[in-house]
mmCIF file of the C-alpha atoms, coordinates in Angstrom:
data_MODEL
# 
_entry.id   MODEL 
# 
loop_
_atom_site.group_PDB 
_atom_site.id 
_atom_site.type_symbol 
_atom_site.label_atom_id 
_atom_site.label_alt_id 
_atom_site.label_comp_id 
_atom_site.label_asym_id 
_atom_site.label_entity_id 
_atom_site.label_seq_id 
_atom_site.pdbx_PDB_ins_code 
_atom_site.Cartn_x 
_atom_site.Cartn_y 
_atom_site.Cartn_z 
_atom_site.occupancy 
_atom_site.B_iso_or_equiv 
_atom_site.pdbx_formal_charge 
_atom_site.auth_seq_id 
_atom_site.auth_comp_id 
_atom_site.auth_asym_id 
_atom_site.auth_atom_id 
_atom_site.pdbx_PDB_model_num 
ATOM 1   C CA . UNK A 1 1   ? 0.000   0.000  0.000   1.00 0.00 ? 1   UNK A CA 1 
ATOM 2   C CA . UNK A 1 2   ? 1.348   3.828  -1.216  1.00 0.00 ? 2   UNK A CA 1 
ATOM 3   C CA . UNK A 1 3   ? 1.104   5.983  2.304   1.00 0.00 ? 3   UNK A CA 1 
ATOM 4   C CA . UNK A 1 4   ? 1.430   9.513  1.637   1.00 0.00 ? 4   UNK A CA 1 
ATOM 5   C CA . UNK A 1 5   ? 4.542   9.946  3.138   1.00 0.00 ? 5   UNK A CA 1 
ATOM 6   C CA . UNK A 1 6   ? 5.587   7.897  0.553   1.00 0.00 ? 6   UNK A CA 1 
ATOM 7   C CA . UNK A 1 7   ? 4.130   9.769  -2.535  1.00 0.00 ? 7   UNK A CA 1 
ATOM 8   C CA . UNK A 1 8   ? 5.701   12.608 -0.353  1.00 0.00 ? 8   UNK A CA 1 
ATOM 9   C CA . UNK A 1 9   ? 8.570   11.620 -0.606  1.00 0.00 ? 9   UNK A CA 1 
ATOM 10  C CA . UNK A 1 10  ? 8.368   10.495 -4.579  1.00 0.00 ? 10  UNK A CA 1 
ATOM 11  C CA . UNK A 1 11  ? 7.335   14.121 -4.980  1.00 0.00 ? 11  UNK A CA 1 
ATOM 12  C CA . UNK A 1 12  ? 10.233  15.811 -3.390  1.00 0.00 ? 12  UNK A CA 1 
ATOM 13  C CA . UNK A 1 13  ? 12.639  13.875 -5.427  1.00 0.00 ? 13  UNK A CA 1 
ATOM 14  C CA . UNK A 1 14  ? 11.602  14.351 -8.721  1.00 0.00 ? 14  UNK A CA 1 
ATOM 15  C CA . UNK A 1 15  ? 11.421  17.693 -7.988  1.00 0.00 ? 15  UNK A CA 1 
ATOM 16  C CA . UNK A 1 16  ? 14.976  18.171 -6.630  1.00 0.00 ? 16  UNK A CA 1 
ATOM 17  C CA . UNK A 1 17  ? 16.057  15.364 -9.720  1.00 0.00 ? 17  UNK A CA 1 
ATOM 18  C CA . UNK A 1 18  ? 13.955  17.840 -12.340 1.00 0.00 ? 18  UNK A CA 1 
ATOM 19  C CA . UNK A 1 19  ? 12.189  14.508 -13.479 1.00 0.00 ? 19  UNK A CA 1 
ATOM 20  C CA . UNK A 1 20  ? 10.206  15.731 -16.239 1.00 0.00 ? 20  UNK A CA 1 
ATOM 21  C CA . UNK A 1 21  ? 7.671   12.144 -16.627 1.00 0.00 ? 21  UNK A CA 1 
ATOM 22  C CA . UNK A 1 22  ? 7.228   9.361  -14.560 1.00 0.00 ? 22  UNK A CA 1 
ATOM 23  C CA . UNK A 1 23  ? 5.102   6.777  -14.495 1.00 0.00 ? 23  UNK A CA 1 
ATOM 24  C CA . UNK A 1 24  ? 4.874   3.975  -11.570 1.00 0.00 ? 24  UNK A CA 1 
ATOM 25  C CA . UNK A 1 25  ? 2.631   0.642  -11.861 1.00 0.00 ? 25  UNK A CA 1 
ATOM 26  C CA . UNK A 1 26  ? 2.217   -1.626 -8.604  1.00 0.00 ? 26  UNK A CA 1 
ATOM 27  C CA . UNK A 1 27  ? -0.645  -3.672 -8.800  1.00 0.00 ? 27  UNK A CA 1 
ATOM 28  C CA . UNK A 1 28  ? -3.823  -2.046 -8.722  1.00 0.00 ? 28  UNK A CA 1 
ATOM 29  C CA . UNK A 1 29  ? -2.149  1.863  -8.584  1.00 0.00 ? 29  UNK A CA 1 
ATOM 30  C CA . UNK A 1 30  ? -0.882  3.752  -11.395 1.00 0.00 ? 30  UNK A CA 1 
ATOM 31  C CA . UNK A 1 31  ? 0.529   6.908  -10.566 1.00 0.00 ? 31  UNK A CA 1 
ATOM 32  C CA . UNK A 1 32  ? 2.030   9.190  -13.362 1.00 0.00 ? 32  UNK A CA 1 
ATOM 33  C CA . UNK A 1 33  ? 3.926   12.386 -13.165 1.00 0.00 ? 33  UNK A CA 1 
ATOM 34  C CA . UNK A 1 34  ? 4.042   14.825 -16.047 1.00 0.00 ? 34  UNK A CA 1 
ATOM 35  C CA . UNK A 1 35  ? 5.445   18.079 -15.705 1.00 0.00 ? 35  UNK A CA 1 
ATOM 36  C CA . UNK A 1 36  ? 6.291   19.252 -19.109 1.00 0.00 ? 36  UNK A CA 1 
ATOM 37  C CA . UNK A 1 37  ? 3.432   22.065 -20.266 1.00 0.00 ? 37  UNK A CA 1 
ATOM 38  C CA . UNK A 1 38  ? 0.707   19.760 -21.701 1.00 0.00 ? 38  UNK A CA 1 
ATOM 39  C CA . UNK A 1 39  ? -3.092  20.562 -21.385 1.00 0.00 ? 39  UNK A CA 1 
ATOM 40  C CA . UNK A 1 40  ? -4.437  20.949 -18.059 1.00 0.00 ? 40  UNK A CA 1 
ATOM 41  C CA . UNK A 1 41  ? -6.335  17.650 -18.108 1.00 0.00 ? 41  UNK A CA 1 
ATOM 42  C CA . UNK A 1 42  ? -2.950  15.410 -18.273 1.00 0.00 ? 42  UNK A CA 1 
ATOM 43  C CA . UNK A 1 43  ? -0.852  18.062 -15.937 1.00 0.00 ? 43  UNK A CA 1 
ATOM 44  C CA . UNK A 1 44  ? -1.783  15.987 -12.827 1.00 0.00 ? 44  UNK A CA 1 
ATOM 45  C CA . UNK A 1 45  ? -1.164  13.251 -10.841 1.00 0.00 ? 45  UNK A CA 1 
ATOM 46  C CA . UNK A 1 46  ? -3.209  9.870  -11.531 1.00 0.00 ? 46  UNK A CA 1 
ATOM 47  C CA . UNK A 1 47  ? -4.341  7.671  -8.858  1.00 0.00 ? 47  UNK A CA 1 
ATOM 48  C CA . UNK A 1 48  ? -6.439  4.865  -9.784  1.00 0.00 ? 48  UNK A CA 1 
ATOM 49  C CA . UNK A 1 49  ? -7.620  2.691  -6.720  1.00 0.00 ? 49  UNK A CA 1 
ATOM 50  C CA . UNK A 1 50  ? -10.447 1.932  -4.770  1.00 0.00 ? 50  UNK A CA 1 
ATOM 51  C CA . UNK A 1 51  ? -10.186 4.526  -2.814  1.00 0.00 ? 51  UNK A CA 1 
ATOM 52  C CA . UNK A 1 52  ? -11.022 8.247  -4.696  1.00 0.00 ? 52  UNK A CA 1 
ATOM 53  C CA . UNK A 1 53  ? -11.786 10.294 -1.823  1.00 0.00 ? 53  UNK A CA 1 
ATOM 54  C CA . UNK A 1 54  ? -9.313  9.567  0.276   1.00 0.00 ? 54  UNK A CA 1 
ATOM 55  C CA . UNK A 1 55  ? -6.822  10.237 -2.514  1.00 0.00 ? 55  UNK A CA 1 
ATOM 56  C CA . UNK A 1 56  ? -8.341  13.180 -3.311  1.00 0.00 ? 56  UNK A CA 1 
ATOM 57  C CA . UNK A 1 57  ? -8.126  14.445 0.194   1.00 0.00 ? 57  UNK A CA 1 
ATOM 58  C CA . UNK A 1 58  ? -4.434  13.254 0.184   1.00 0.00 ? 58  UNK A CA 1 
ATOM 59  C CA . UNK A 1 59  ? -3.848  14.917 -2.992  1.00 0.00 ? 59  UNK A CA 1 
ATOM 60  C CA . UNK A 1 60  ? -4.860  18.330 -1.630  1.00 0.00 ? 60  UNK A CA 1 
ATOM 61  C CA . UNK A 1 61  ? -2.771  17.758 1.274   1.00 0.00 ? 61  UNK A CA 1 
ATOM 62  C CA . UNK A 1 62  ? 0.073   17.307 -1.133  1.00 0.00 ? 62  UNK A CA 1 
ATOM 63  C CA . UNK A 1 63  ? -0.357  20.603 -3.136  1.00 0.00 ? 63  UNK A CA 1 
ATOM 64  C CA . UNK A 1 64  ? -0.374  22.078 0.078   1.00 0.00 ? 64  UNK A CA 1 
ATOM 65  C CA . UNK A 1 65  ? 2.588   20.835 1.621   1.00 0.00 ? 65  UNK A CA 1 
ATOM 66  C CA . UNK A 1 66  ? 4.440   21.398 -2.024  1.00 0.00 ? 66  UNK A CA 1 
ATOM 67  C CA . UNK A 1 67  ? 2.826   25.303 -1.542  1.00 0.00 ? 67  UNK A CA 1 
ATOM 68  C CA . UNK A 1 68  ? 3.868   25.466 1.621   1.00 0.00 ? 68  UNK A CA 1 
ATOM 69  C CA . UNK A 1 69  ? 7.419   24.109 1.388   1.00 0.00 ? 69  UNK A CA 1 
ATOM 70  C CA . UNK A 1 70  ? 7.730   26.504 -1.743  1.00 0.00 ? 70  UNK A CA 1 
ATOM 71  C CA . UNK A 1 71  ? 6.794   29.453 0.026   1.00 0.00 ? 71  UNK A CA 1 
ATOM 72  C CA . UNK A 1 72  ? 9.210   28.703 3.152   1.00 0.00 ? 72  UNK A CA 1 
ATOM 73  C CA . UNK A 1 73  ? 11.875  28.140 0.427   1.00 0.00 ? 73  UNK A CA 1 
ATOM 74  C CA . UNK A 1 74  ? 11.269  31.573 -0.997  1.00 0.00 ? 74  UNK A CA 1 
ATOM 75  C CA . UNK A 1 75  ? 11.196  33.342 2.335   1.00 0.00 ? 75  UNK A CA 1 
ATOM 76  C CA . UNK A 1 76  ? 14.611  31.594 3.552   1.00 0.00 ? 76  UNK A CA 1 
ATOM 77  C CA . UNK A 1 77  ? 16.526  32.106 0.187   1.00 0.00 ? 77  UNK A CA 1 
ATOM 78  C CA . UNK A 1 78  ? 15.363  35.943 0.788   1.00 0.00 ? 78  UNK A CA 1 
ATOM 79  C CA . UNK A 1 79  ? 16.728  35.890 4.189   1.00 0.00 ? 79  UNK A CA 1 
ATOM 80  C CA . UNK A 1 80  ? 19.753  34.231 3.510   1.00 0.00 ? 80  UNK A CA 1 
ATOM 81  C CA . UNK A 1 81  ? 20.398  36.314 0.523   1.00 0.00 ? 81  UNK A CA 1 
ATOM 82  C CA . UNK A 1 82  ? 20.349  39.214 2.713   1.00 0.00 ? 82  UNK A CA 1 
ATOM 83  C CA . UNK A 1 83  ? 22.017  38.927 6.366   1.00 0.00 ? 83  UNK A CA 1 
ATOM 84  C CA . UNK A 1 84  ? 21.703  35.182 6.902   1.00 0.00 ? 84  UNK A CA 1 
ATOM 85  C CA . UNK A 1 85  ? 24.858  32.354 6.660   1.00 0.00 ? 85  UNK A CA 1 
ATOM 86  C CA . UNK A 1 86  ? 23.125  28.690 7.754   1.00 0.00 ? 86  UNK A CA 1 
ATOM 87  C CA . UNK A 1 87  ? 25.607  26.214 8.270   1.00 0.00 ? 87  UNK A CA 1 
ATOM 88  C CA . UNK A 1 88  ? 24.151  22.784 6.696   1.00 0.00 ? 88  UNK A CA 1 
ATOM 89  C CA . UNK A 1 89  ? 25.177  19.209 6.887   1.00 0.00 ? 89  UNK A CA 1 
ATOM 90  C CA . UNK A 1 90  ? 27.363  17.689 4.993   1.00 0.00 ? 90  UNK A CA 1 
ATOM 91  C CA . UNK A 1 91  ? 26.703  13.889 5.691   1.00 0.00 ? 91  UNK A CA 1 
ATOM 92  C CA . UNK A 1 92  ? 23.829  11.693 7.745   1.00 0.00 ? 92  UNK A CA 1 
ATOM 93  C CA . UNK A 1 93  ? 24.558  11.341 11.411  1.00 0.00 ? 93  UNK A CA 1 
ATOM 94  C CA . UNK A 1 94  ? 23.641  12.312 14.993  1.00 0.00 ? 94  UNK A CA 1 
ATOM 95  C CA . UNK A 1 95  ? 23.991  16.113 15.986  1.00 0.00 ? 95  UNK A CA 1 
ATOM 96  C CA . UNK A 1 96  ? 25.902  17.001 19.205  1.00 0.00 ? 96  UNK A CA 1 
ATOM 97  C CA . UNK A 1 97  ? 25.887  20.646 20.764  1.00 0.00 ? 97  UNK A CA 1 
ATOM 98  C CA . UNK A 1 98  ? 28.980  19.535 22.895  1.00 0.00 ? 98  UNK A CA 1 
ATOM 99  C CA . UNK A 1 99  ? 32.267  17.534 22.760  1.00 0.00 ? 99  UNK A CA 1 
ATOM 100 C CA . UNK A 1 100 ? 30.913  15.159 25.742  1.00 0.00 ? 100 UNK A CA 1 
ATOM 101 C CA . UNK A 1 101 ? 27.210  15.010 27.154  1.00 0.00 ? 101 UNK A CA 1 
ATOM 102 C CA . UNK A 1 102 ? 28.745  16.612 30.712  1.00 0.00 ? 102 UNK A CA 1 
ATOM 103 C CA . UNK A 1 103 ? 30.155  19.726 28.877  1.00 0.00 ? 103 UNK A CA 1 
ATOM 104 C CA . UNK A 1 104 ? 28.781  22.697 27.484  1.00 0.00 ? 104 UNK A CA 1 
ATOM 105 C CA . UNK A 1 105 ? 27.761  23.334 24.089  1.00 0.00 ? 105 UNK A CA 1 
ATOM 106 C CA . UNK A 1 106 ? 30.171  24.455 21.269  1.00 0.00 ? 106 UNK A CA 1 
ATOM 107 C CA . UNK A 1 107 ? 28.139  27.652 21.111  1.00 0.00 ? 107 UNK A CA 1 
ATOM 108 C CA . UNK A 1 108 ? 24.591  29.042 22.667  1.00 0.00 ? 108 UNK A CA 1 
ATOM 109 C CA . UNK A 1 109 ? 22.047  31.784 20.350  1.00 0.00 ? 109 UNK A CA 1 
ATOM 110 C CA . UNK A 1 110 ? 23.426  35.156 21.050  1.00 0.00 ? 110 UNK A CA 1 
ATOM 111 C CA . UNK A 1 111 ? 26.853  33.912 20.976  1.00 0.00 ? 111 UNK A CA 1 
ATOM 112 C CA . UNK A 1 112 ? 29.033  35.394 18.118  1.00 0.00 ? 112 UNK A CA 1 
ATOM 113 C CA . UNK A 1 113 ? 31.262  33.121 16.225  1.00 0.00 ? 113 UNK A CA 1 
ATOM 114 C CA . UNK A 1 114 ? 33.971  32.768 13.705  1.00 0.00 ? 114 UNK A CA 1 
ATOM 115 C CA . UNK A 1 115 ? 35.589  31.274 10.812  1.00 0.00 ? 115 UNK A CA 1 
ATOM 116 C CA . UNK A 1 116 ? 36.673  28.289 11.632  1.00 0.00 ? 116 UNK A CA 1 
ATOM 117 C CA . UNK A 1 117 ? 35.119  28.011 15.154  1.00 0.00 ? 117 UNK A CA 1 
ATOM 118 C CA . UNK A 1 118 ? 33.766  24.603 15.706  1.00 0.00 ? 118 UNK A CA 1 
ATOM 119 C CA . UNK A 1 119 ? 30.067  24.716 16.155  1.00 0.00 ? 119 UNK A CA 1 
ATOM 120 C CA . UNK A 1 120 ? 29.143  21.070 16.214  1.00 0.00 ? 120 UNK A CA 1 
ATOM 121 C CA . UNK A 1 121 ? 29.666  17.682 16.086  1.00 0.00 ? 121 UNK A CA 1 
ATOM 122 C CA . UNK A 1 122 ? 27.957  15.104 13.441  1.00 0.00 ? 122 UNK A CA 1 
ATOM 123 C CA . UNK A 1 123 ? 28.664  11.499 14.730  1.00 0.00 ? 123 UNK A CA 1 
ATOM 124 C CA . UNK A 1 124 ? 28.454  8.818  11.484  1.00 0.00 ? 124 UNK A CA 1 
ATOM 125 C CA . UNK A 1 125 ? 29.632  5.684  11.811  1.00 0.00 ? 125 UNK A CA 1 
ATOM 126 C CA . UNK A 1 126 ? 31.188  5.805  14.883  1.00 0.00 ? 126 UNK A CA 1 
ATOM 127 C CA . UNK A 1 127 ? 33.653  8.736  14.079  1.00 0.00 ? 127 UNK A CA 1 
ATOM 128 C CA . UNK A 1 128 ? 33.313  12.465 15.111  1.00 0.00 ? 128 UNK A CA 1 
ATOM 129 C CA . UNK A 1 129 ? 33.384  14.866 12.649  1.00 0.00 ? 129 UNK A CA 1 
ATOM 130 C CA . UNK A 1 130 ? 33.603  18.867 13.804  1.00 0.00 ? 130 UNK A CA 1 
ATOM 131 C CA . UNK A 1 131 ? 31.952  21.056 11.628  1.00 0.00 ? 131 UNK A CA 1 
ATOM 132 C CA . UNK A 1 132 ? 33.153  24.538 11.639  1.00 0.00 ? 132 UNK A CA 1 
ATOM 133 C CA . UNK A 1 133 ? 31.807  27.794 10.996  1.00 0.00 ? 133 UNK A CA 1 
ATOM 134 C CA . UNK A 1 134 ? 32.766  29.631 7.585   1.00 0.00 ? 134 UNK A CA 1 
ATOM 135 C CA . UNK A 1 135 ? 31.422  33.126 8.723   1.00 0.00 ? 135 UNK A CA 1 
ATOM 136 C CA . UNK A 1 136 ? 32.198  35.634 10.953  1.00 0.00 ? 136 UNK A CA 1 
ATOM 137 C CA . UNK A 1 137 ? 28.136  36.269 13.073  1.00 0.00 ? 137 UNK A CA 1 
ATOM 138 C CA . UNK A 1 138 ? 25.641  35.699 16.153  1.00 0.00 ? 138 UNK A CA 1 
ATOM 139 C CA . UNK A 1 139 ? 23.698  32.131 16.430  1.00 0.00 ? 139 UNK A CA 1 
ATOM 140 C CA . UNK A 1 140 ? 20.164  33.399 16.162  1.00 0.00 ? 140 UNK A CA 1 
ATOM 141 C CA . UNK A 1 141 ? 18.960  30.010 15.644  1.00 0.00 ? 141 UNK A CA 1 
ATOM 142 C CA . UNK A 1 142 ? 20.079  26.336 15.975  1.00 0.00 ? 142 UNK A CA 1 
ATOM 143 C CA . UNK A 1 143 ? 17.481  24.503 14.249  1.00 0.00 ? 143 UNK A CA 1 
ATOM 144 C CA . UNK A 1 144 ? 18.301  21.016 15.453  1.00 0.00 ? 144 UNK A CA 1 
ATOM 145 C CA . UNK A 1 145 ? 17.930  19.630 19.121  1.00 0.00 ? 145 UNK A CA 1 
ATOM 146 C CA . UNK A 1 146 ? 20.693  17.735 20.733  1.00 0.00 ? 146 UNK A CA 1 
ATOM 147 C CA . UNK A 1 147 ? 21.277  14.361 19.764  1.00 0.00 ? 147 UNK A CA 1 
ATOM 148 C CA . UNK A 1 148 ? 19.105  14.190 16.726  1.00 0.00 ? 148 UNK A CA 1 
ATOM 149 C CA . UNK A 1 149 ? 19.800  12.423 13.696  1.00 0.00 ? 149 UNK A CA 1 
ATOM 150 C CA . UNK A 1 150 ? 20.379  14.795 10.824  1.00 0.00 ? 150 UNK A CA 1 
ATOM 151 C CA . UNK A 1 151 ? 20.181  14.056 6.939   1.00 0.00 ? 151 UNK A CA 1 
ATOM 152 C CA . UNK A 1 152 ? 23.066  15.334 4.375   1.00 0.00 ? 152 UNK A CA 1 
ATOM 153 C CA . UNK A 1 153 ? 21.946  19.212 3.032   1.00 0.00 ? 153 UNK A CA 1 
ATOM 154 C CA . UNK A 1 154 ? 19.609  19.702 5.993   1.00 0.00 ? 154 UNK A CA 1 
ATOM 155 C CA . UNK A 1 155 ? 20.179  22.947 7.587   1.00 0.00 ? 155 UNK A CA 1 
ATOM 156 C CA . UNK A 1 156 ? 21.960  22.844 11.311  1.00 0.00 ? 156 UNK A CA 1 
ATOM 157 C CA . UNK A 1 157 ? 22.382  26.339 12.555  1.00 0.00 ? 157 UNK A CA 1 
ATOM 158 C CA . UNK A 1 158 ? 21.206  30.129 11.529  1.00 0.00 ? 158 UNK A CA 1 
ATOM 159 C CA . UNK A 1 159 ? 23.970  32.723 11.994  1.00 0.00 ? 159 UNK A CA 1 
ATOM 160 C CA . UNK A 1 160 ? 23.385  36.650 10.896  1.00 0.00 ? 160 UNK A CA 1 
ATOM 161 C CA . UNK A 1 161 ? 26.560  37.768 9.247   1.00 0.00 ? 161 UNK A CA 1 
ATOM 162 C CA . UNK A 1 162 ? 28.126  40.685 11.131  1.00 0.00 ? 162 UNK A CA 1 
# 
């Protein structure tokens, strides 16, 4: 069964991949993707299973979550454009604030840091790897808790350039 985290996630990718068709079969769904400029009656998604309402409940979920994400994406490229460095991920792994669970963090919001100041640690596969500011700033936000795992590209910490 296709949850809609899963079709979700399908989304996302093609869009980050710049899929232009696609077109999935498993048994009694067919989903296709289109987005090349075609009339409006094939520029959708097709679901065909028992089920029509609650896909067409999901499927206005999923425009609105793709609206939503889009406008958030706007809003932060503005921001970062502007005044705004975020320091992202550059592998999978578990986020640390601090060298040792007993110690304090690397750095706190309000703090100002540096280039080359470590600001976190990303634990994969058993090794430690310090990641390091690039930017002279303040921490206004740190947009990951303590000990959570993180994903390669996702954003860690929000520092306005000084």
């Amino acid at each position: 069964m296709i949850t809609i985290q899963d079709i979700t996630k399908l989304i996302n990718s093609i869009y980050k991949k710049n899929i232009t068709k696609l077109t999935i079969e498993k048994q009694k769904t067919k989903i296709i993707i289109n987005k090349s400029k075609t009339p409006k009656q094939y520029n959708s998604i097709l679901l065909n299973t028992h089920n029509n309402q609650n896909l067409q409940q999901s499927s206005k979920r999923i425009k609105k979550t793709i609206e939503k994400r889009a406008t958030i994406k706007q809003k932060n490229k503005i921001e970062h454009s502007n005044i705004y460095s975020t320091i992202i991920s550059p592998m999978v792994g578990t986020f640390y604030k601090s060298p040792l669970p007993n110690e304090p963090s690397f750095i706190e919001i309000g703090e100002t840091v540096k280039p080359k100041q470590i600001v976190c640690i990303i634990e994969a596969m058993k090794l430690m790897n310090e990641i390091e500011s690039e930017v002279t700033g303040e921490v206004v936000e740190i947009l990951v808790k303590d000990g959570d795992i993180v994903d390669c590209g996702q954003a860690l910490i929000k520092i306005k350039i000084k």
